[in-house]
C-alpha positions in Angstrom: 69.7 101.0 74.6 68.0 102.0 71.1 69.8 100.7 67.7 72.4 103.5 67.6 73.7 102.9 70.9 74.3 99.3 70.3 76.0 100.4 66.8 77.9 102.9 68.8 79.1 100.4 71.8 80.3 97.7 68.8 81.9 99.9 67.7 84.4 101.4 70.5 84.4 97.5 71.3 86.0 97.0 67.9 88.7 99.7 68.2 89.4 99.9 71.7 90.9 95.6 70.6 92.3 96.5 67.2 94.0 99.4 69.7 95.3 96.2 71.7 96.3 94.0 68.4 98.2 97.1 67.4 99.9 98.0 70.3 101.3 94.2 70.8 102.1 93.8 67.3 104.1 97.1 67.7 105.9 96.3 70.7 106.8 93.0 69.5 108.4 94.4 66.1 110.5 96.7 67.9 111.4 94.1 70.3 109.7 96.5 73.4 110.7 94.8 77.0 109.6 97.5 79.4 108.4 95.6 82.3 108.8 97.8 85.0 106.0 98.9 87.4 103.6 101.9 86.5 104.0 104.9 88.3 103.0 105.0 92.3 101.9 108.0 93.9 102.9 108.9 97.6 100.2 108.9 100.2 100.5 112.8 100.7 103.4 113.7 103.5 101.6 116.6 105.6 103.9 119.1 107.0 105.1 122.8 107.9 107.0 124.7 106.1 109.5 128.1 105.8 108.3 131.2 104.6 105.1 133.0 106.2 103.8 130.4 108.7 103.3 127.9 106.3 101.8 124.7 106.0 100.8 122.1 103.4 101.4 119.1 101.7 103.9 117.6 99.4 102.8 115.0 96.6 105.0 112.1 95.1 105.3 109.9 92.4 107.5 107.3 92.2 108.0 106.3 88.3 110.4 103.3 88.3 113.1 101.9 85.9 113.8 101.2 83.5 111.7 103.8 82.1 112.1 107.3 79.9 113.0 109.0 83.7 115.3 106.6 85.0 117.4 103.3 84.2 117.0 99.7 85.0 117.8 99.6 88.9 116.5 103.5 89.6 113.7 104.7 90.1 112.6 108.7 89.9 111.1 110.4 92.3 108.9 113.8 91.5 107.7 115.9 94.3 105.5 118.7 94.1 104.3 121.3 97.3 101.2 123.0 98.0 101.2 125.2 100.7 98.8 127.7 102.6 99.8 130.4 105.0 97.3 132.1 107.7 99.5 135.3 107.5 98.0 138.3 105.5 100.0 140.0 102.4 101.8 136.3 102.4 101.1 135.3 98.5 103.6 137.2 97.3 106.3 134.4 98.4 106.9 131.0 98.7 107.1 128.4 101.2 109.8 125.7 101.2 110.8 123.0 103.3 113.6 120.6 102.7 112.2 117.3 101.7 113.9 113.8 101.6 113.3 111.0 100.2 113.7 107.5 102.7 114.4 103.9 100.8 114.4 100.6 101.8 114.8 97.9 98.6 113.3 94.8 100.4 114.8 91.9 98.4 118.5 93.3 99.3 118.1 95.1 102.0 119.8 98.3 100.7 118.9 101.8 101.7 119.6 105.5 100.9 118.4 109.2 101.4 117.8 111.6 98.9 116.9 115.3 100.0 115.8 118.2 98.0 113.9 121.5 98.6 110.2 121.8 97.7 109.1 125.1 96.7 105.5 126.0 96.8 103.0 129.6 97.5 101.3 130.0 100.5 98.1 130.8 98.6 97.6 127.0 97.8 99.6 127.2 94.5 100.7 124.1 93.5 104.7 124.4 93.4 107.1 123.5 90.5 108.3 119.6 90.5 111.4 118.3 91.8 112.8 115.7 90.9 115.5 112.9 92.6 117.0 109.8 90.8 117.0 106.7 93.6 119.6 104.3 93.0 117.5 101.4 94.8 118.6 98.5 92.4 116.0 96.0 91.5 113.6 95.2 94.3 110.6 95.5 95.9 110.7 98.9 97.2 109.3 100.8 100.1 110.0 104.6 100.1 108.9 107.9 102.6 108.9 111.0 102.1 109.5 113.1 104.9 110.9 116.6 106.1 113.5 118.1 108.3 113.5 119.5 111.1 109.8 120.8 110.5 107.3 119.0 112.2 105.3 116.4 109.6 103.3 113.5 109.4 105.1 111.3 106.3 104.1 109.9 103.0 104.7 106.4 101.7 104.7 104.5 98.4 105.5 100.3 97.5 106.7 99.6 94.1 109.1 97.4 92.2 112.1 98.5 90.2 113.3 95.8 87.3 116.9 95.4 86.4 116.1 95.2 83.1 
């Protein structure tokens, strides 16, 4: 590593912590308590779908509250579906499959269901998200994403949900 480099590295060094220093000094002027988890994304949920013979998968993210999506006790739930289709002439319309949403809050043992339609092409075009707003309360949570009546193999997340 020649002078420049070294000059270069201190440097990024320098900013990346007055970054932190800033960032903490910020969120402890505007009294900032955000604790909840990051966002989780859904082992992919592999499945058929309506439309021309399709079949594809369907991506999640789980992004709980409280955050800028959802509430303290909620956690959102964006699901996106990318579909292929072995039919010819079949890229001029979608597939869809009715998707739901499975979860279990392990520290009070409440559950729910939350089903929505995912929309996606049959050329591999990514579809449009959808998003669902789980009422899970705070917890540890454990979520699948599954879809009826098609046949599917499902896709699971773990995260935690704060009440405040």
């Amino acid at each position: 590593m020649d002078q420049t480099d070294r000059r270069d590295a201190m440097m990024l060094e320098h900013i990346g912590r007055a970054a932190i220093v800033t960032a903490a000094t910020a969120g402890l002027l505007l009294g900032t308590t955000t604790t909840a988890s990051a966002a989780t994304s859904f082992a992919p949920a592999y499945t058929l779908a309506t439309g021309w013979t399709c079949a594809g998968q369907i991506d999640g993210t789980a992004i709980p509250g409280p955050s800028d999506y959802s509430g303290p006790g909620e956690a959102a739930v964006y699901l996106r579906g990318t579909f292929w289709s072995a039919t010819p002439g079949s890229h001029e319309s979608g597939c869809t499959v009715t998707t739901t949403v499975d979860w279990h809050n392990l520290d009070t043992d409440a559950s729910g269901s939350t089903a929505v339609v995912v929309v996606g092409g049959p050329a591999g075009q990514t579809g449009p998200a959808v998003g669902v707003l789980l009422p899970t309360g705070p917890g540890r949570i454990e979520a699948t994403v599954r879809t009826t009546p098609l046949a599917h193999l499902p896709g699971t997340a773990a995260f935690t949900v704060d009440a405040l």
